[in-house]
N, C-alpha and C positions, 0 to 999 in steps of 0.2 A: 777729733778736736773741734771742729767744725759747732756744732752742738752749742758745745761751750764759750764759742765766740758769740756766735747771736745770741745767748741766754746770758752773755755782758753785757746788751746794746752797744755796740760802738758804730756808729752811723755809719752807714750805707755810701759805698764811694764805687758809682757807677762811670767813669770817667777822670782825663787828667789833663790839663791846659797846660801847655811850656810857652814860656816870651822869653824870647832873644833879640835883643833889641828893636827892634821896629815888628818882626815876624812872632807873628801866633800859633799854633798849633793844637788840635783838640783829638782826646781820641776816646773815643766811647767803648766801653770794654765787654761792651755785649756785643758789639759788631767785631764777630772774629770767625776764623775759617773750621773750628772745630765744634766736637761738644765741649760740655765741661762749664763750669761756674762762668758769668757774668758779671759777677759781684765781686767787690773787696771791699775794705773797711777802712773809712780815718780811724788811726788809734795814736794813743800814746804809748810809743815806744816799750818805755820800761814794764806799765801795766799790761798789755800785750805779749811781751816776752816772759813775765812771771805768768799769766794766766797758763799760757803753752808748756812752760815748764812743769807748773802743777799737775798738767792733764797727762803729760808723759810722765812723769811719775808716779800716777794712778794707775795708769796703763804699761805698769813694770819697769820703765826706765831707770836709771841711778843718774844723779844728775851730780856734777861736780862743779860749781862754781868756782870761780879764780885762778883755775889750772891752766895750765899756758903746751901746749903743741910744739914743741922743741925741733923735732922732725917727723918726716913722714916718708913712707916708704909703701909705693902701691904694690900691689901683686896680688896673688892667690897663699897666702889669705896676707891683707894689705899692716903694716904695722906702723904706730905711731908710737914717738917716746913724748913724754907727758912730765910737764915740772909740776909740783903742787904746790900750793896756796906756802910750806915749810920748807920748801926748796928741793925735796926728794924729786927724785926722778923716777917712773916706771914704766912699762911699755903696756901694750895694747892692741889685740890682733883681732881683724875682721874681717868678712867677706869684702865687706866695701866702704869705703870714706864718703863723707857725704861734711862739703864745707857750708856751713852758716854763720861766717865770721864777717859777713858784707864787707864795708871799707878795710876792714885790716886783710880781707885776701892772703890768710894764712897758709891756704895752700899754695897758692900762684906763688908767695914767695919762697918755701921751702921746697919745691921742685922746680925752679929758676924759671917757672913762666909769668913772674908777673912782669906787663910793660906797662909804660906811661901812657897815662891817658892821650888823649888827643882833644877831650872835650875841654873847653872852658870851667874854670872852678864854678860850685855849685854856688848862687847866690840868691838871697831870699829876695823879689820887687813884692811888696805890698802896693795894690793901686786901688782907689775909692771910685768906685762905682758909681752913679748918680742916677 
């Protein structure tokens, strides 16, 4: 997939700056202990996640937009029941689970590990530079 993000352009994000009140923080994402990319990318969100969509479904995938993960159940081989977009319900068996549900933490919640943050909510400071 890789490929097809740089042949998007979506600019080059070599680093990330966090301000919590008075205190700064920078981290340059080439400086790190292994091999492996240096790079990642600003994007927009939506176009981002349709691009990756598309390329997994090039590359064989079935993609099911709108369907909701009811439960889950790991093991050999691990199984998920699945609501769709009409309300039906179906199951789904696999070697492995693999979550990309970021903030909704769909697994953490349906195997009772999600807890409460500790961090402060996420808040945008815009500050002008001069």
């Amino acid at each position: 997939m890789l490929r097809d993000v740089v042949e998007a352009g979506f600019q080059y994000k070599n680093g990330a700056s966090f301000v919590y009140g008075d205190h700064e923080t920078s981290f340059d994402f080439r400086d790190k202990f292994g091999d492996g990319w240096g790079t990642t990318y600003q994007v927009r969100r939506a176009e981002f996640d349709q691009l990756l969509a598309e390329c997994a479904r090039r590359s064989g995938a079935e993609i099911r937009f709108g369907h909701q993960v009811v439960e889950a159940v790991p093991g050999e081989p691990s199984r998920v029941v699945v609501r769709s977009t009409a309300g039906e319900t179906y199951e789904i068996e696999a070697k492995c689970m693999l979550d990309a549900s970021g903030f909704g933490r769909t697994l953490p919640r349906l195997l009772g590990l999600d807890r409460p943050s500790r961090f402060p909510s996420r808040r945008c400071h815009l500050h002008a530079r001069g």
